[in-house]
N, C-alpha and C positions, 0 to 999 in steps of 0.2 A: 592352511590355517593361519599361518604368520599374516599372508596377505590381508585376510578380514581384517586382523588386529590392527595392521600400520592405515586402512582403510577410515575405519574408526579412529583411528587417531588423528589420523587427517582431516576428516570431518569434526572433532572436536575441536583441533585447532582454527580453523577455517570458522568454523561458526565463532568463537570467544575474539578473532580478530574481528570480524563482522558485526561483532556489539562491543569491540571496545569501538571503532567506529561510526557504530551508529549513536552509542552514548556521548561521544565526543561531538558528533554534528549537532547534539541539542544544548552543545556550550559556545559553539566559535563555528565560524567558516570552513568550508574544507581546504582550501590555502591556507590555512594557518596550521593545520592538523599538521604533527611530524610523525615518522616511523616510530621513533622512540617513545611518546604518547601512546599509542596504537600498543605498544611494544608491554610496555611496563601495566596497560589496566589489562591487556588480556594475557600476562603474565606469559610470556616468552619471547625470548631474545631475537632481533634484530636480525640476524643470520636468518632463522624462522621464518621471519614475515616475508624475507627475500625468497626461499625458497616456494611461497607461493603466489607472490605478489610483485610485481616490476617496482613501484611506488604507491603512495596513497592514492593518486588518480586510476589506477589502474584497480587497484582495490575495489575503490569507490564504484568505479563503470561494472565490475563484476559484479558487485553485491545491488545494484541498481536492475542488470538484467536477470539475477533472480528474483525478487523481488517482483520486478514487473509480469514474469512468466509467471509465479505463482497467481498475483493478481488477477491476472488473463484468465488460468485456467479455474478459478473461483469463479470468477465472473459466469463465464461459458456453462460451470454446472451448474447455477443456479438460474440458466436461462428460464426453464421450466415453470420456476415454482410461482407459486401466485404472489402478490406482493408484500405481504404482512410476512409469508415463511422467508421470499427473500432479504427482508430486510432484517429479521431477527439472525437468517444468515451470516451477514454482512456484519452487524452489530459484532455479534457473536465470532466473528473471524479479528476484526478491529480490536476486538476487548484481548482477544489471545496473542495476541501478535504484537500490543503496546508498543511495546521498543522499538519495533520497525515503525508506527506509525506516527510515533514522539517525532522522530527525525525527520520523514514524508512531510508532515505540515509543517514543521518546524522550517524558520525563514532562514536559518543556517544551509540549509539543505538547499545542493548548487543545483545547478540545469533545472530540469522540466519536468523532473517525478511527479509532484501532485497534480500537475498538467495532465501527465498520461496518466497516472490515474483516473483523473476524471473524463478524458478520453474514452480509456476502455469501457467505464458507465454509459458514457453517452451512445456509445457504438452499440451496445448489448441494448439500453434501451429503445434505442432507434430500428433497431433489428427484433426486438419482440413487438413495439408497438406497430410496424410497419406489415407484422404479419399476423396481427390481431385483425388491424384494418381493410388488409390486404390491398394496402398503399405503397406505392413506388417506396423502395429506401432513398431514395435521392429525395424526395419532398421536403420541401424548402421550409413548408411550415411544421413539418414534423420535427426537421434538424434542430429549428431553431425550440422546439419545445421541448426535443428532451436535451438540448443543451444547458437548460434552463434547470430542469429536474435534479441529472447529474451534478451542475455546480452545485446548488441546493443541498444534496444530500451530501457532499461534501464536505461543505460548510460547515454543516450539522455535525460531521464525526471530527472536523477540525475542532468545534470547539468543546465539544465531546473531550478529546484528548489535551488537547492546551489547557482545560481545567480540572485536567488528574483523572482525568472519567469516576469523578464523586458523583453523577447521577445514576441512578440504577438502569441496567440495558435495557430494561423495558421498558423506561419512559424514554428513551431515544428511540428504540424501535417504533412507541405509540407515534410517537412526534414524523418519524418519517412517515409513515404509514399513514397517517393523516393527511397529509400535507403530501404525499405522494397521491393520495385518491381523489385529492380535492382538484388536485391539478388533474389528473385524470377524465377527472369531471367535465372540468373545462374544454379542453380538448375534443 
C-alpha cells in the first residue's frame, strides 16, 4: 500500500515539474531556464528535481517523448473517424491539454516538437488518404498534399492557442472541417 502512495507522489511531482517547465518555455528559451526556476514555481527543492532529472535538458527530452507518444497514440485512434468527429477530436484534446500546447507552438520551444507534430498528421493522413484511394503511400502527389493539410491544420491550432483559444471550439473545428473538405475536394 506505501508503494501506490510514493507512486502517486511521484507522479505528482513529475507532472508540477513538467508544467513548471512547460510554463517557463512560453516565457524564455530553454538555455536560459535554471533548476532553481523549475524548482521554486513547482514548489520543490532542487535535491527533488535531481532525484528525477539529470538537468533541464534531460527533463526537457523526457517531457518531449511523452508528449510526443501521447500525440501518436491520439492520432492512431482517431485514424477511423470521419473528418468533422476527427477534428472536433483534436480540437477537443488541444483545448484540454493548453499548457502543453502553449509551449509546442510557442518559438521558445527548442528542437522539432511542432515539426513532429505536424509529422505525426501528415503520416496518419497520408495513410487514411492512401487507403481510401487505395494509392501507393509513397505517392508523391499525395505526400505532398497531405503535407499541405497537416501544416494547415496546424496553423489553425497554433493560432487557436497563441490568441488564448478566445474562439469558441466549434468555430475552429467548423474552420478545419471546411477547409479540410475543400481540399479534399480538390484532390
Amino acid at each position: 500500500m506505501e508503494e501506490k502512495k510514493t507512486d502517486r507522489r511521484t507522479l505528482k511531482t513529475r507532472k508540477a515539474i513538467y508544467d513548471a517547465l512547460m510554463d517557463l518555455l512560453t516565457k524564455k528559451e530553454l538555455h536560459k531556464v535554471t533548476v532553481q526556476e523549475i524548482s521554486d514555481i513547482a514548489d520543490i527543492n532542487r535535491a527533488t528535481f535531481y532525484k528525477h532529472f539529470l538537468d533541464v535538458y534531460d527533463l526537457y527530452d523526457k517531457l518531449e517523448q511523452e508528449i510526443l507518444i501521447e500525440w501518436g497514440m491520439l492520432v492512431l485512434n482517431m485514424q477511423d473517424l470521419k473528418s468533422k468527429d476527427f477534428f472536433i477530436n483534436l480540437v477537443n484534446y488541444v483545448d484540454k491539454n493548453k499548457n502543453v500546447f502553449k509551449m509546442v507552438f510557442n518559438s521558445n520551444a527548442p528542437g522539432q516538437l511542432r515539426a513532429r507534430f505536424q509529422k505525426l498528421l501528415e503520416g496518419l493522413l497520408q495513410k487514411i488518404e492512401s487507403e481510401k484511394r487505395g494509392a501507393d503511400f509513397k505517392d508523391v502527389k499525395l505526400s505532398y498534399q497531405t503535407c499541405y493539410r497537416s501544416q494547415g491544420c496546424i496553423a489553425i491550432l497554433t493560432r487557436w492557442i497563441e490568441e488564448g483559444a478566445e474562439q469558441p471550439k466549434e468555430l475552429i473545428v467548423k474552420v478545419l472541417s471546411e477547409l479540410d473538405s475543400s481540399i479534399a475536394k480538390i484532390v
